[in-house]
N, C-alpha and C positions, 0 to 999 in steps of 0.2 A: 667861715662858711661851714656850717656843717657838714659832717663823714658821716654815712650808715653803712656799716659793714654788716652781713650777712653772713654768716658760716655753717656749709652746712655737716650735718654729723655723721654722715655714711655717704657712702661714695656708691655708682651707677650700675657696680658688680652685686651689690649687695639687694638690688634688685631686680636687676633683670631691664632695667631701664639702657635707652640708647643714649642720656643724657637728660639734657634742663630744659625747663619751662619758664620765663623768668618775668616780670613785668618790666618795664624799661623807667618807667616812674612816670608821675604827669607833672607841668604846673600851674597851678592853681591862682585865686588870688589871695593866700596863704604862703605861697612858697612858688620857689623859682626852682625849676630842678637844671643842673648845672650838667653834669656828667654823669653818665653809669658805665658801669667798669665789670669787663666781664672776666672770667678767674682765669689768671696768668697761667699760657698755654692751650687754652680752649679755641675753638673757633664759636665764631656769633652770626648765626642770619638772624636777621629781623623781619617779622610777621607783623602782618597789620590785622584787630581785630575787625571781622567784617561790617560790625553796624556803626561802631563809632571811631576808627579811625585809630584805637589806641596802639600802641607800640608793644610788643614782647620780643623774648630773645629763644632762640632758641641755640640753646647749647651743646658743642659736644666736646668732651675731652679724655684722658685718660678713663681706664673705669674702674680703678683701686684710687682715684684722684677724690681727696674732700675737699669741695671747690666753695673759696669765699666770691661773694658779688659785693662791690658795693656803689654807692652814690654820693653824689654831693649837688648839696641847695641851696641855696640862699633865701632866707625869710621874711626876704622882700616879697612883695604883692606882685606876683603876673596878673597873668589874665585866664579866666576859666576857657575850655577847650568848649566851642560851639556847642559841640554834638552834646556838652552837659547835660542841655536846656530842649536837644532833638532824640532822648532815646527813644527806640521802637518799644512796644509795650511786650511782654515774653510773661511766662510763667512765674516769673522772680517778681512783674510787676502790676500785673492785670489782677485786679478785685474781681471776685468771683461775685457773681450777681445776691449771694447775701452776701457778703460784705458791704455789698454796695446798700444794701438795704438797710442794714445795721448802720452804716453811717451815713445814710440819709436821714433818720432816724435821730442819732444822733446830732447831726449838725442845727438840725430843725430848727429855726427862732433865732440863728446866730444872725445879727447886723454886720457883721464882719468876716473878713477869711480869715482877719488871724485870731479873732473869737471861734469860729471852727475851727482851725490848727490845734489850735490848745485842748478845749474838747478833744479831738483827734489823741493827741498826745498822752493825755491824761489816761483815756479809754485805753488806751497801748500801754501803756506800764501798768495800769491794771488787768490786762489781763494775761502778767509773765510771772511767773517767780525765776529768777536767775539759775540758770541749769546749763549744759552740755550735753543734752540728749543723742543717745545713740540714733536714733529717728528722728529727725522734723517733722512739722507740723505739717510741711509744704511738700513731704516725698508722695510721689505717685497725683499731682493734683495738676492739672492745667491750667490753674489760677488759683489767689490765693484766696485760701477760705475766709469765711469767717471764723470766732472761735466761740465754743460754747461757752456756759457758766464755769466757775472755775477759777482755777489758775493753770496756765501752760507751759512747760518746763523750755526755757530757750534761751541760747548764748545772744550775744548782743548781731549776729547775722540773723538770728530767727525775728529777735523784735522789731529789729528796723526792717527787714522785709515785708512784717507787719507795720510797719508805722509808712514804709513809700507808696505802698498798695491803698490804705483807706486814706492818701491823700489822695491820690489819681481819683478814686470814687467819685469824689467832689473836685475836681480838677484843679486841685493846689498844685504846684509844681512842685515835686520832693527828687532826689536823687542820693543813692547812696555809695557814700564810697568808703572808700578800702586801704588801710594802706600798715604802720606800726604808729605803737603809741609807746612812750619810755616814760611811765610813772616816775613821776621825782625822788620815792625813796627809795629803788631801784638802781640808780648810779647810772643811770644810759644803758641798762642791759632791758632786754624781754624774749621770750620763745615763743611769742603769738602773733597771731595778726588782730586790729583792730577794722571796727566800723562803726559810723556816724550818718548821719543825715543833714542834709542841706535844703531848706524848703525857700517858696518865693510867695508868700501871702499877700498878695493887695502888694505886689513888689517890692514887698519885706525880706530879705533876705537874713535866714537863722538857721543855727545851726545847731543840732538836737543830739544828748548821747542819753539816752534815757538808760544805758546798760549801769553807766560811772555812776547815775543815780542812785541806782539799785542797790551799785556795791558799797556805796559810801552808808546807805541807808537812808538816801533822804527821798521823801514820801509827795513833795511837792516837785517837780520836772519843770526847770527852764533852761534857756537859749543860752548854749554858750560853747567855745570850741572845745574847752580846757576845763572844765567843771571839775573836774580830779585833777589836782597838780601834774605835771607833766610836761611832755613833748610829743607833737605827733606828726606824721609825715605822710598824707596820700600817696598810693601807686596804681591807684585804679578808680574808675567810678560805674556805676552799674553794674548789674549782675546779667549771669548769660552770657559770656565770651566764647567769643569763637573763633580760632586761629586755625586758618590753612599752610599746609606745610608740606611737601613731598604731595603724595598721595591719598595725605588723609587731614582730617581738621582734628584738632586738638580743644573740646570744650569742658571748662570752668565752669562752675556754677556763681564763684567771685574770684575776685583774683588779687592777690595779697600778697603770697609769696611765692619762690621758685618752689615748682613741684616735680617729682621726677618724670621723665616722660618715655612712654611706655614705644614700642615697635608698631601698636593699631594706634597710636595717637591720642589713647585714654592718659591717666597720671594719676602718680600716687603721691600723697600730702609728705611732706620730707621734715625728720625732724633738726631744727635750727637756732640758731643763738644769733639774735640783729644786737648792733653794738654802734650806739651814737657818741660821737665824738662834736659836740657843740663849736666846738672851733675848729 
């Protein structure tokens, strides 16, 4: 049964933080999540996020303390959480009305939704080049744009934000989630988080990394969990989370890993090493 250890590199003094932010993990019908383990010594409430139900932790312990989290899965098939298939529409997933035109536009003449999907797909990898922009596409927007000619600089959050939005346009069911990936040449190590998409065409169920694409270099985009050698583990799905807590809510734009968690209930991204242990 797989171990994902989490460790992180600085400790709660070091920012002014009153402790953790932490996901609890989901499961999927990919993986079974078995247990999450909060860092020996800490205390744990657990928050529920408001729209879908999900689990987080909210941490407190020492604050010279480098506190490890971790989990354990099984890679057995559950069953995907409802709310997958019911999120509310928010700023992370609502097509702004060009979008919607562009991919009206787009889809035009498809006989199919998974002949639109593709289109879809296609038109989103064309228009990223692979980046880590200090600004998104999506800051300051109440929906998501469209994007002009070009190419748009964006990590694999910005493309699949763009890839859930012009399904919704045309009402594909897409959802994206969140969670680490451990590339095979790697050894079980990574210091990031990852995201994918999961769509339902014509009740086709696939699953899309158009980032892995990119990195590998390949120019045609298809369905698959694992397109890049690896391992990956969901801990969240949708974006826009929102955790209440004391006196104040605590919101994510996605939710991936522990982040530090501030006295107003804001947070800061914490720098980390996840470490899979496959048995």
């Amino acid at each position: 049964m797989p171990f994902l250890s989490v460790s992180l590199e600085g400790c709660a003094a070091d920012h002014g933080a009153i402790g953790l932010i932490a996901p609890v993990g989901i499961t999927t019908d990919r993986q079974t999540l078995l247990a999450f383990e909060a860092p020996a010594g800490w205390s744990t409430s657990l928050v529920t996020e408001q729209a879908t139900g999900q689990l987080a932790a909210i941490l407190r312990g020492p604050p010279d303390d480098r506190p490890r989290i971790s989990y354990r899965f099984d890679d057995t098939a559950g069953a995907l959480p409802a709310a997958v298939r019911q999120l509310p529409a928010n700023r992370y997933s609502r097509p702004s009305p060009s979008l919607c035109e562009e991919v009206a536009a787009l889809t035009s003449g498809a006989t199919e939704l998974t002949e639109a999907l593709d289109r879809i797909v296609a038109a989103t990898a064309a228009k990223f080049h692979y980046d880590h922009p200090d600004r998104r596409f999506t800051d300051g927007t109440d929906a998501v744009p469209a994007l002009s000619c070009g190419l748009t600089p964006g990590s694999c959050i910005d493309i699949n934000t763009y890839l859930v939005a012009s399904c919704n346009a045309v009402d594909i069911p897409a959802v994206y989630f969140a969670g680490y990936f451990f590339p095979e040449e790697r050894g079980g190590i990574t210091n990031d988080m990852h995201c994918w998409v999961v769509t339902w065409a014509a009740g086709l169920q696939q699953e899309w990394d158009i980032a892995h694409h990119m990195k590998m270099g390949k120019k045609t985009i298809r369905p698959g969990y694992n397109p890049k050698p690896g391992r990956r583990y969901a801990m969240s799905f949708g974006r826009g989370h929102h955790y209440a807590f004391a006196d104040t809510v605590a919101t994510l734009s996605h939710f991936s890993e522990p982040e530090w968690l501030m006295p107003d209930g804001s947070t800061k991204r914490a720098r980390l090493t996840a470490r899979l242990d496959p048995h």
